[in-house]
N, CA, C and O of each residue as an XYZ file, in Angstrom:
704
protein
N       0.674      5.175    -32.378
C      -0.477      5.977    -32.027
C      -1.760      5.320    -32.510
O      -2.834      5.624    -31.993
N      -1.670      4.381    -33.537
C      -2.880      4.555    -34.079
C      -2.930      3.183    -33.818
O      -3.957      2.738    -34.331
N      -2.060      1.998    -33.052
C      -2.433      0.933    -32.204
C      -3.194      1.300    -31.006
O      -4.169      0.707    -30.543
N      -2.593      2.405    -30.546
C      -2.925      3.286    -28.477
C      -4.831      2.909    -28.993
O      -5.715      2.260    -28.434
N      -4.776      3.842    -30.529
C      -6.615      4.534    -30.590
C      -7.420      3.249    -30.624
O      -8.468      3.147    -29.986
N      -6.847      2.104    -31.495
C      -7.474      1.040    -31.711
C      -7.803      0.140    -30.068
O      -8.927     -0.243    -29.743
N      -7.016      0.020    -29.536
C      -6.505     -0.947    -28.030
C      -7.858      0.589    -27.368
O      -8.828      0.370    -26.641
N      -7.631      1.350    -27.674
C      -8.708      2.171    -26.349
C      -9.859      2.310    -26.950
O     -10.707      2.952    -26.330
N     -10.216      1.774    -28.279
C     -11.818      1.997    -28.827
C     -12.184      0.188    -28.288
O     -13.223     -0.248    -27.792
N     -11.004     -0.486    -28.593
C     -11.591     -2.311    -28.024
C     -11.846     -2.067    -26.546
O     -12.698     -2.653    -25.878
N     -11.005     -1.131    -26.115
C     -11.884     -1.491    -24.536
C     -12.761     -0.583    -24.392
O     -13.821     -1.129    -24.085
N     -12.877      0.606    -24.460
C     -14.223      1.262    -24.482
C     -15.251      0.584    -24.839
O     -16.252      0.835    -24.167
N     -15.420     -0.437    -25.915
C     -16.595     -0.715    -26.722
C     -16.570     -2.097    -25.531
O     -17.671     -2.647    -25.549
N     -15.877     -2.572    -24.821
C     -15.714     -3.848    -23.800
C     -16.437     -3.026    -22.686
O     -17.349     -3.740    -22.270
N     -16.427     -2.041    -22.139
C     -17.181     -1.600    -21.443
C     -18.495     -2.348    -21.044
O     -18.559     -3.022    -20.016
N     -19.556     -2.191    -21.925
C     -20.679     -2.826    -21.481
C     -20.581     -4.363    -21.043
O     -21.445     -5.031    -20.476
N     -19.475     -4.696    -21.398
C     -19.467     -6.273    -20.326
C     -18.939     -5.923    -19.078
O     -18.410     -6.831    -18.437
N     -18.970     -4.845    -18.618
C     -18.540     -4.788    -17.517
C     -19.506     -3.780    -16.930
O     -19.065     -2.794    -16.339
N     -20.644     -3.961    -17.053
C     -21.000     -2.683    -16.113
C     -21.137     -1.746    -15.885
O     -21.812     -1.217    -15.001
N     -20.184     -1.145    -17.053
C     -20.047      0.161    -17.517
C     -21.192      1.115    -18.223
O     -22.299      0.641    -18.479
N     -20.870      2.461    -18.517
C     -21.981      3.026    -19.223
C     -21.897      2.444    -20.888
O     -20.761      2.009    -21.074
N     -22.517      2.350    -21.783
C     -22.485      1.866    -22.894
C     -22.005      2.566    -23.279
O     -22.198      3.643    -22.716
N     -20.978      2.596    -24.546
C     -20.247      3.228    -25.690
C     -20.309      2.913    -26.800
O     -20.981      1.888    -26.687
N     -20.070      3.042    -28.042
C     -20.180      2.830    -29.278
C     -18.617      2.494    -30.036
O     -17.721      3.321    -30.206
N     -18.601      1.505    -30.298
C     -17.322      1.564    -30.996
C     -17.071      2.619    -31.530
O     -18.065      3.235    -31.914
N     -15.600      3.323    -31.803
C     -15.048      4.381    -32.193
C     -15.696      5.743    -31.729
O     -15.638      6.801    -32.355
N     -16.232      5.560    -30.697
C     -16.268      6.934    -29.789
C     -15.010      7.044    -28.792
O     -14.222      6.332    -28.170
N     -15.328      8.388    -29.039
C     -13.867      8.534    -27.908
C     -12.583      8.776    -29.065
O     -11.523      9.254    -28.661
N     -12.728      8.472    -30.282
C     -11.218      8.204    -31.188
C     -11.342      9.439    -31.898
O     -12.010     10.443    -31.651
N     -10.296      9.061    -33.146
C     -10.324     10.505    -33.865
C     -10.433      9.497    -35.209
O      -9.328      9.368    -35.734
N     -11.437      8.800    -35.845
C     -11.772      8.477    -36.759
C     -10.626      7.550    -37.181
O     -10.538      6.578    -36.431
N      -9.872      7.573    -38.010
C      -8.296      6.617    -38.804
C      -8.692      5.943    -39.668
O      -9.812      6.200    -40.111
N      -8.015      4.961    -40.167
C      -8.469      3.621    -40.370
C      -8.950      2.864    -40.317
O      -9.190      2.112    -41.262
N      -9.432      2.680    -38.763
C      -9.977      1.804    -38.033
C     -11.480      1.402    -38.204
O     -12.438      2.042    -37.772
N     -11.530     -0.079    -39.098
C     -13.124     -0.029    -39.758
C     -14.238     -0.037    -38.356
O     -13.954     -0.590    -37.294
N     -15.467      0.655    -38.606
C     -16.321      1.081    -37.719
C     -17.065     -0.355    -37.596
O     -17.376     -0.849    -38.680
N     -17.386     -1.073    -36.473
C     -18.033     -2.090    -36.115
C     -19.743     -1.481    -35.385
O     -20.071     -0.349    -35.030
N     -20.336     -2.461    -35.385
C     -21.667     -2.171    -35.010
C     -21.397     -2.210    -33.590
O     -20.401     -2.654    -33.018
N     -22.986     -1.395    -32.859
C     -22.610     -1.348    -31.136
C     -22.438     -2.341    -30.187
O     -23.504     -2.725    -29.706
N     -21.372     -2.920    -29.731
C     -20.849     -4.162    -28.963
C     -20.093     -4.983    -29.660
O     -20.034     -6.178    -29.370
N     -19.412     -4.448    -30.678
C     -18.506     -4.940    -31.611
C     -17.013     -4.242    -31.402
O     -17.007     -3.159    -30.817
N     -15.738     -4.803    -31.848
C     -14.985     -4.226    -31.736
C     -14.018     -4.484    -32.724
O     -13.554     -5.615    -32.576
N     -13.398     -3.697    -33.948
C     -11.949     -4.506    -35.041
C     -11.112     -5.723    -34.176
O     -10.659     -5.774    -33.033
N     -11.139     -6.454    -35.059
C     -10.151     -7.705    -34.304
C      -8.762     -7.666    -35.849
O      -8.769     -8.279    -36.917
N      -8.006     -6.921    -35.417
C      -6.608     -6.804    -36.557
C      -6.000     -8.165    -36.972
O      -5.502     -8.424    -38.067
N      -6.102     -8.839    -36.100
C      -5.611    -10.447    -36.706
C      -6.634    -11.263    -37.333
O      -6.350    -12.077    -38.212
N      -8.025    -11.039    -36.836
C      -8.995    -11.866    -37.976
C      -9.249    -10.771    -38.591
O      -9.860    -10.876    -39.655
N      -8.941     -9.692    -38.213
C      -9.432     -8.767    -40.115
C     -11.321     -8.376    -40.132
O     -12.021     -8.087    -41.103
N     -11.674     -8.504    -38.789
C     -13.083     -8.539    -38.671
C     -14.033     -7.960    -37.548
O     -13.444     -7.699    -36.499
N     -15.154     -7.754    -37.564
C     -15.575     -7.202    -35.852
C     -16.019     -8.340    -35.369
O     -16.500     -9.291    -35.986
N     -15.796     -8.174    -33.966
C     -15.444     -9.419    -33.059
C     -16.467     -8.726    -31.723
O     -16.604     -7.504    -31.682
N     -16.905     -9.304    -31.044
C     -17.752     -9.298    -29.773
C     -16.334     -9.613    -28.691
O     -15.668    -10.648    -28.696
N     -16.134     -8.496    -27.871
C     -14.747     -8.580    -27.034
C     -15.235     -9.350    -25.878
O     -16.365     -9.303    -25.391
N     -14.531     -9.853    -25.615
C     -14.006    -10.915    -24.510
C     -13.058    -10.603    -23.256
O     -12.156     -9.786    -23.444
N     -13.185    -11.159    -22.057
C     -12.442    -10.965    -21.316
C     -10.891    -11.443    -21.572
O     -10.943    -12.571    -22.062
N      -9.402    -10.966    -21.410
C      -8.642    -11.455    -21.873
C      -8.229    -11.374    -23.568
O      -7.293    -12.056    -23.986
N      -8.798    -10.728    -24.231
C      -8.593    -10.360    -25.686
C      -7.270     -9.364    -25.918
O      -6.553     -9.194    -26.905
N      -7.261     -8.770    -24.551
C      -6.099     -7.796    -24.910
C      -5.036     -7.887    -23.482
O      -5.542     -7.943    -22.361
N      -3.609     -7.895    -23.667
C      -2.861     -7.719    -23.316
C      -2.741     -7.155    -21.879
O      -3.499     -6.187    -21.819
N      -2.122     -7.343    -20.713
C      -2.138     -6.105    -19.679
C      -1.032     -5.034    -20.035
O      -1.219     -3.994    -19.403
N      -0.047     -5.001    -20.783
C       0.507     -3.946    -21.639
C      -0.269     -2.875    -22.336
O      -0.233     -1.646    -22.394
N      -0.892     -3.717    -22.776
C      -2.009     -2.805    -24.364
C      -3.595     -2.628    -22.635
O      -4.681     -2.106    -22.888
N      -3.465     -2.843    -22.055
C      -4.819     -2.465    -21.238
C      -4.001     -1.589    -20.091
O      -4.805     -0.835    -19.544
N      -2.704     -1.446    -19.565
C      -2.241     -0.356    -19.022
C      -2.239      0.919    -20.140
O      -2.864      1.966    -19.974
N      -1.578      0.666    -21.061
C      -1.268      1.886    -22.142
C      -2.760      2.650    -22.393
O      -3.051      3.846    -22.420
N      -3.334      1.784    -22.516
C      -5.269      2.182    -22.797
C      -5.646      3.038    -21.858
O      -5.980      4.187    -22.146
N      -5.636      2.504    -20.438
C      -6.068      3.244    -19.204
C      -5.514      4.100    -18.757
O      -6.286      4.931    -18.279
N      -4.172      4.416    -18.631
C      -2.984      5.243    -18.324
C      -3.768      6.602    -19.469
O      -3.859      7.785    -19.142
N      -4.164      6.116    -20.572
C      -4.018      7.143    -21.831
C      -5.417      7.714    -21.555
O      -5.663      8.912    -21.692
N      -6.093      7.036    -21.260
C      -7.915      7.426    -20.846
C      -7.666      8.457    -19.321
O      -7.903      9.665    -19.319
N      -7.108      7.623    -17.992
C      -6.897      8.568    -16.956
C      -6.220      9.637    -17.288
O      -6.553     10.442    -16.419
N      -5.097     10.439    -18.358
C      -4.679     11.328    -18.385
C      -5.551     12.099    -19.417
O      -4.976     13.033    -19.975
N      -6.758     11.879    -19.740
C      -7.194     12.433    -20.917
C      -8.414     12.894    -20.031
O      -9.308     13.675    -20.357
N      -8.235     12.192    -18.767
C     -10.111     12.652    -17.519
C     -10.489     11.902    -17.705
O     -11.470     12.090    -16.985
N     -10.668     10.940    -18.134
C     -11.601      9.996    -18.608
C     -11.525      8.960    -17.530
O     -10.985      7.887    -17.801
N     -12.012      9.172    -16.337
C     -11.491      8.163    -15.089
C     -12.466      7.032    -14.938
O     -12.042      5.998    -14.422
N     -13.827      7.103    -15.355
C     -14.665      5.765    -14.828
C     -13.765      4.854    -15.827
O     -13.266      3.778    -15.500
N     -13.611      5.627    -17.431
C     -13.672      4.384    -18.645
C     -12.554      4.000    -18.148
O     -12.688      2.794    -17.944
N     -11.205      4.429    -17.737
C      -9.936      4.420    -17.434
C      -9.822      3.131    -15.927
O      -8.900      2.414    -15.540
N     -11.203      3.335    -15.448
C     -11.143      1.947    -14.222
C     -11.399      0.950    -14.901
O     -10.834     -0.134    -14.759
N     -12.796      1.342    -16.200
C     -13.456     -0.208    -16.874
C     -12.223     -0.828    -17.097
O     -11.932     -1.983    -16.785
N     -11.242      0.312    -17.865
C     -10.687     -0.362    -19.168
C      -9.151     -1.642    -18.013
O      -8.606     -2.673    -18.407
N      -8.973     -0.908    -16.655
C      -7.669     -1.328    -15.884
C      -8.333     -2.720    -15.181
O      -7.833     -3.818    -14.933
N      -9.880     -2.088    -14.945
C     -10.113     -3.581    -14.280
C      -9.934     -4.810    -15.091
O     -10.084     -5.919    -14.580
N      -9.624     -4.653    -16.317
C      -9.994     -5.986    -17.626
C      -8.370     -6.662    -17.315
O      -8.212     -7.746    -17.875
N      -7.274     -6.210    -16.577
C      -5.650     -6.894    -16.735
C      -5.806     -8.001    -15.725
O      -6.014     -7.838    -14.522
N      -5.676     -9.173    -16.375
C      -5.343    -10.397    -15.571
C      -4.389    -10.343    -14.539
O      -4.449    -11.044    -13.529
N      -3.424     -9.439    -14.804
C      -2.490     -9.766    -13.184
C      -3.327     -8.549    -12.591
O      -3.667     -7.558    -13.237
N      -3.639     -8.831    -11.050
C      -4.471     -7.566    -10.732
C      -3.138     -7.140     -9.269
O      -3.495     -6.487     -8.289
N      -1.884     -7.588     -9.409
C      -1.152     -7.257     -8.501
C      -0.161     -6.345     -9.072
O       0.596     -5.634     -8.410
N      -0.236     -6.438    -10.739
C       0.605     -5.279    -11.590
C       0.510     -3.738    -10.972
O      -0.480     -3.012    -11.072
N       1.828     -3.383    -10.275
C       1.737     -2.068     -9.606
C       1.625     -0.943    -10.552
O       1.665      0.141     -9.969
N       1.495     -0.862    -11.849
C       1.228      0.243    -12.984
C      -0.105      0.162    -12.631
O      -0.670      0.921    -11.843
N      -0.733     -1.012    -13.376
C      -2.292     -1.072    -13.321
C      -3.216     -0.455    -11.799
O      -4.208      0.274    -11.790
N      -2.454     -1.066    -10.587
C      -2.609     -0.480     -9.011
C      -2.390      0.858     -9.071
O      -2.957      1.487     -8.177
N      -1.707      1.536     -9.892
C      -1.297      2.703     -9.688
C      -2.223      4.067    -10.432
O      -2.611      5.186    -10.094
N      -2.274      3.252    -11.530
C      -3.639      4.142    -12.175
C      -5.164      4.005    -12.152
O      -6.073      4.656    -12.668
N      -5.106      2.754    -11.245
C      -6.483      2.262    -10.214
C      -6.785      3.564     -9.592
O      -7.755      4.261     -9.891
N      -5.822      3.869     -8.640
C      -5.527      5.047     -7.410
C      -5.737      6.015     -8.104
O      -6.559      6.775     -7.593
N      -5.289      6.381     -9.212
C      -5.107      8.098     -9.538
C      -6.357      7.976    -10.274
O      -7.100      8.898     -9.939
N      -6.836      7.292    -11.051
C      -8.330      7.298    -11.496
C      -9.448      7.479    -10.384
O     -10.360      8.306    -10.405
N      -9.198      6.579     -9.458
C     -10.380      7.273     -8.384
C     -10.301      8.136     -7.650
O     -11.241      8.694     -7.085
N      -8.956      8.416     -7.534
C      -8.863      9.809     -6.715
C      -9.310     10.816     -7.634
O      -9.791     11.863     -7.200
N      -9.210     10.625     -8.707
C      -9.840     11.914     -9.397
C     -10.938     11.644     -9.560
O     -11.651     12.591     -9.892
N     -11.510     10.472     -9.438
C     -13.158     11.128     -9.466
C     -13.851     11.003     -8.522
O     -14.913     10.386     -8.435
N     -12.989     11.901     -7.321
C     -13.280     12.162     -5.825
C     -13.268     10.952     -4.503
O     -13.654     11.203     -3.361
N     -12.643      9.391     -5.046
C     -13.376      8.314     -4.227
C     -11.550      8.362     -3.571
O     -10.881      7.333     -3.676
N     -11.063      9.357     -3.071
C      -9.712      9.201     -2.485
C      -9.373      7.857     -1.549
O      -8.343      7.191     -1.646
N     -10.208      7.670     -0.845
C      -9.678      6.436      0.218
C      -9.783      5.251     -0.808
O      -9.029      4.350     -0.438
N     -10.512      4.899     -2.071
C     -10.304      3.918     -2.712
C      -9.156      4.245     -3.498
O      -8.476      3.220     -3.542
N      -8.720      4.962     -4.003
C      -7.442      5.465     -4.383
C      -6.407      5.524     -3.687
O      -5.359      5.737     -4.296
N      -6.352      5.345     -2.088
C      -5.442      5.518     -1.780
C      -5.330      3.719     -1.169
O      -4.262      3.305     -0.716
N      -6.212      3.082     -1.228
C      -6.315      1.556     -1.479
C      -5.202      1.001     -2.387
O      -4.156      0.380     -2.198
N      -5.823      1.454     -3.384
C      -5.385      1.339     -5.079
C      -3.268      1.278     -5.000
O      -2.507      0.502     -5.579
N      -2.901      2.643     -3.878
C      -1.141      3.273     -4.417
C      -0.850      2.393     -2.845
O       0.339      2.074     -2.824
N      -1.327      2.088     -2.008
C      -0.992      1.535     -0.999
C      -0.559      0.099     -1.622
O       0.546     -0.437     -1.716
N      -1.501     -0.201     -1.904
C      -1.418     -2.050     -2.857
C      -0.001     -2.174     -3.789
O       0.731     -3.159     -3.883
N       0.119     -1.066     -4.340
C       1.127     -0.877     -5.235
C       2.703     -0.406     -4.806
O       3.772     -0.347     -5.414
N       2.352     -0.167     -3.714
C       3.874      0.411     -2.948
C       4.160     -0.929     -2.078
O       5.329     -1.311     -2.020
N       3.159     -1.657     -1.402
C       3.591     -3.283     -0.765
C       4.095     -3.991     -1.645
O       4.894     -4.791     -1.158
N       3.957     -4.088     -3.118
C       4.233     -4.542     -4.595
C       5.963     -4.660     -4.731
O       6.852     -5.511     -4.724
N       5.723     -2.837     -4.888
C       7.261     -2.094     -4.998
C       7.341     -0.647     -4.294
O       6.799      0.414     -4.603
N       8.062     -0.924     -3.415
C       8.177     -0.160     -2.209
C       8.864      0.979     -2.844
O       8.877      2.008     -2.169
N       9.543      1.024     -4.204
C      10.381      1.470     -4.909
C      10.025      2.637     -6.169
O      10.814      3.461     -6.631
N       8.345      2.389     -6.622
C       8.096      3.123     -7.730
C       7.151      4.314     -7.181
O       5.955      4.458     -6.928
N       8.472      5.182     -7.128
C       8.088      6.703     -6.791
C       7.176      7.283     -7.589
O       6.427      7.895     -6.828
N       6.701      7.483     -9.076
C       5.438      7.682     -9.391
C       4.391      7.607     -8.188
O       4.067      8.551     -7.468
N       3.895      6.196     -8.110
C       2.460      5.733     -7.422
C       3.324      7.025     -5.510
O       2.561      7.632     -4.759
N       4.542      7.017     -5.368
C       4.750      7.831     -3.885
C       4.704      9.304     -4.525
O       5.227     10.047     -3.694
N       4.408      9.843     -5.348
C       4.393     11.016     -6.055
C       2.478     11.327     -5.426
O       1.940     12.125     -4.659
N       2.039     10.222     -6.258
C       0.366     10.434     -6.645
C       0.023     10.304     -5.251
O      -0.766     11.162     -4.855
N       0.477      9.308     -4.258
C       0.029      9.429     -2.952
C       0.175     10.186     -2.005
O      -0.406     10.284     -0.924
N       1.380     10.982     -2.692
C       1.355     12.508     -1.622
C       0.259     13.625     -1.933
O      -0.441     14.257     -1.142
N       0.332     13.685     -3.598
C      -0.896     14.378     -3.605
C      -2.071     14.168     -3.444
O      -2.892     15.076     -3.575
N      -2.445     12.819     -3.098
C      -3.802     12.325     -2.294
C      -3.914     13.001     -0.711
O      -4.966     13.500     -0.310
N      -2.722     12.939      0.083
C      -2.493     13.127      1.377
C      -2.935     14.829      1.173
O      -3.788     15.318      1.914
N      -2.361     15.524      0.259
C      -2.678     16.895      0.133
C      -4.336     17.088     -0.233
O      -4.965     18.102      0.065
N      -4.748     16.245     -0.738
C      -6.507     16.597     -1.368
C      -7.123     16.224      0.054
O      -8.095     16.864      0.454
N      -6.719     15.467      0.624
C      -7.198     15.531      2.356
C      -6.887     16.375      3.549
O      -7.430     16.381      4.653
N      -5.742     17.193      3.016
C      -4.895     17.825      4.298
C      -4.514     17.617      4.957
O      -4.786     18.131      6.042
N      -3.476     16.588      4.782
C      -2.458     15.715      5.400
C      -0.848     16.612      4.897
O       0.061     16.024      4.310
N      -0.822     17.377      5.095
C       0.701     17.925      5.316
C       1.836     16.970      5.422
O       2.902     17.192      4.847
N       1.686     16.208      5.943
C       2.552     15.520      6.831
C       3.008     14.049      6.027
O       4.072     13.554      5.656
N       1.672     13.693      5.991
C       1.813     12.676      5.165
C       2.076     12.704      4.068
O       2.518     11.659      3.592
N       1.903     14.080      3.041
C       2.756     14.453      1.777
C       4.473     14.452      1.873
O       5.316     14.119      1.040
N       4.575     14.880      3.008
C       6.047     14.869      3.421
C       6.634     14.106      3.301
O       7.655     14.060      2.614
N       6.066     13.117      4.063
C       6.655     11.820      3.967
C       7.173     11.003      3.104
O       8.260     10.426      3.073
N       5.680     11.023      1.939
C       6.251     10.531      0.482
C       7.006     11.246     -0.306
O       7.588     10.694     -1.240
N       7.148     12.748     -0.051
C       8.464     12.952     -0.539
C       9.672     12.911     -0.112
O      10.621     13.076     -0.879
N       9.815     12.690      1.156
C      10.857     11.991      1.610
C      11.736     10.431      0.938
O      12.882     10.111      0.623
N      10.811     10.008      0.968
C      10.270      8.443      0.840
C      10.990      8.652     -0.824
O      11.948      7.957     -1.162
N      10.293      9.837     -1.887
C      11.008      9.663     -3.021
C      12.275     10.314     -2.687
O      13.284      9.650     -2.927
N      12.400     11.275     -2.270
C      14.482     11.861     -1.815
C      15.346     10.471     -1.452
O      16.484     10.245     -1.864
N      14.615      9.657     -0.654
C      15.628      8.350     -0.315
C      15.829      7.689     -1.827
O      16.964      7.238     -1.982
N      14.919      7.541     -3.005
C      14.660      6.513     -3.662
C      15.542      7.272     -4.911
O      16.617      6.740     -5.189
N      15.234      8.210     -5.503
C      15.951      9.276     -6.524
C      17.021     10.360     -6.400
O      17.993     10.457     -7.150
N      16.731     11.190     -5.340
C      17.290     12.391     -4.663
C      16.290     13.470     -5.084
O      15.115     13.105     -5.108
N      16.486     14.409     -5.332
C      15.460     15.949     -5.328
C      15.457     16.351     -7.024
O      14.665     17.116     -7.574
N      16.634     15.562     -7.690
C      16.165     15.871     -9.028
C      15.281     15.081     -9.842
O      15.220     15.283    -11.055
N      14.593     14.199     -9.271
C      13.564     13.451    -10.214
C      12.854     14.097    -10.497
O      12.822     15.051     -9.721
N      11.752     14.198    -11.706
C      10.404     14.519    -11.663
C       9.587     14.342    -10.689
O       9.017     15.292    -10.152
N       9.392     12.917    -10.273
C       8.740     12.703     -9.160
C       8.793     13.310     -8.144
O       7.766     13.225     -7.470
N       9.737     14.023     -7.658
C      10.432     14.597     -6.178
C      10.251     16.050     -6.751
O       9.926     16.786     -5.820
N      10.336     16.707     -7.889
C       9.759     18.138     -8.188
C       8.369     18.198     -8.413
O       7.786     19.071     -7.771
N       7.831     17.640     -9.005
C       6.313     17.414     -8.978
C       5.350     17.486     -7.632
O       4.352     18.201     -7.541
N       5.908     16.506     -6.497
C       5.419     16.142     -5.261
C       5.996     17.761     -4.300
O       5.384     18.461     -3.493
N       7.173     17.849     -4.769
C       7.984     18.695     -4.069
C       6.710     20.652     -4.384
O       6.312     21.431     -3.518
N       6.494     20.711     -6.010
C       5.855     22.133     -5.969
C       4.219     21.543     -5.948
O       3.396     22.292     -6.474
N       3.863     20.624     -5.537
C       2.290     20.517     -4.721
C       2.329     20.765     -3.480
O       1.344     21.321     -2.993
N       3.388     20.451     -2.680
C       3.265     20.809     -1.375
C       3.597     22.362     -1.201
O       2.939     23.025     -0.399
N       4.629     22.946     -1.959
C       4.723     24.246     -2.283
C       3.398     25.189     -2.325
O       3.141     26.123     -1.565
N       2.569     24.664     -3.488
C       1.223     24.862     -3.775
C       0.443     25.164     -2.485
O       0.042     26.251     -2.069
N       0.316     23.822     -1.907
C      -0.736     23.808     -1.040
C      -0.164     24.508      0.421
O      -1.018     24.612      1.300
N       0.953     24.902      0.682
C       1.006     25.602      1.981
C       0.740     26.986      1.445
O       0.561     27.813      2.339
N       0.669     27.444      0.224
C       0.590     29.010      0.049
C      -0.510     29.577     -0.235
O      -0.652     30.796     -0.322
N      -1.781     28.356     -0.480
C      -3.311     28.654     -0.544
C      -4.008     28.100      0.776
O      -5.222     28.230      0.933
């Protein structure tokens, strides 16, 4: 946990090399250990020091876990800064929380860019066919929700998460 806070205060505070809105080191955290660096600084745990972040400083492991942890927290612009920083940009995790980050902050057709890219990847990871049915539903595509749950029934059967999840949104949305 208290690697997740460190890896998501280095890219938050990486933000402003990208364009982003400015942040302050250790905003966003819950205080720890983690010594406080000045603004555009970030702890570097192996030199023991604050460091000016760099492109490539962190991992696409430790920059999925970051963004994944930012998009489920709402946090969707920092959650794009932090996904755009992974050197493989064909990683279908990273593609996948591309998509669900902008679909939540309303830019659906770039989101649905984002789970499309990621299903040509792996035709196979029902998550990203989960999130793209409920894209098809934020448009009113019936049909096309169907599909991807179809698409997960071929891949799991009806007891996955994925296939109950996708399965009571469409539930949802025919009864409102």
């Amino acid at each position: 946990m208290r690697r997740r806070l460190l890896i998501q205060v280095m890219a938050v505070a990486a933000l402003p090399l990208f364009a982003a809105p400015a942040f302050t080191a250790g905003e966003g955290g819950g205080g720890g250990d983690t010594p406080k660096c000045k603004k555009g600084e970030v702890w570097d745990k192996k030199l023991k020091k604050c460091v000016t972040p760099k492109y490539g400083m962190l991992d696409d492991d430790n920059i999925y876990e970051a963004g994944h942890d930012l998009a489920m927290a709402g946090r969707y612009d920092e959650a794009i800064a932090v996904l755009s920083l992974a050197a493989n940009k064909q990683d279908p995790r990273i593609l996948n929380y591309l998509g669900y980050s902008h679909r939540h902050s309303g830019r659906i057709t770039v989101g649905l860019g984002y789970y499309e890219e990621a299903l040509r990847i792996n035709p196979d990871y029902t998550l990203v066919r989960e999130y793209l049915g409920e894209a098809h539903l934020q448009m009113g595509d019936l049909a096309g929700a169907r599909e991807q749950l179809s698409e997960i029934e071929k891949r799991t059967g009806k007891g996955s998460r994925e296939y109950g999840m996708l399965a009571d949104q469409i539930d949802h949305f025919m009864r409102s």
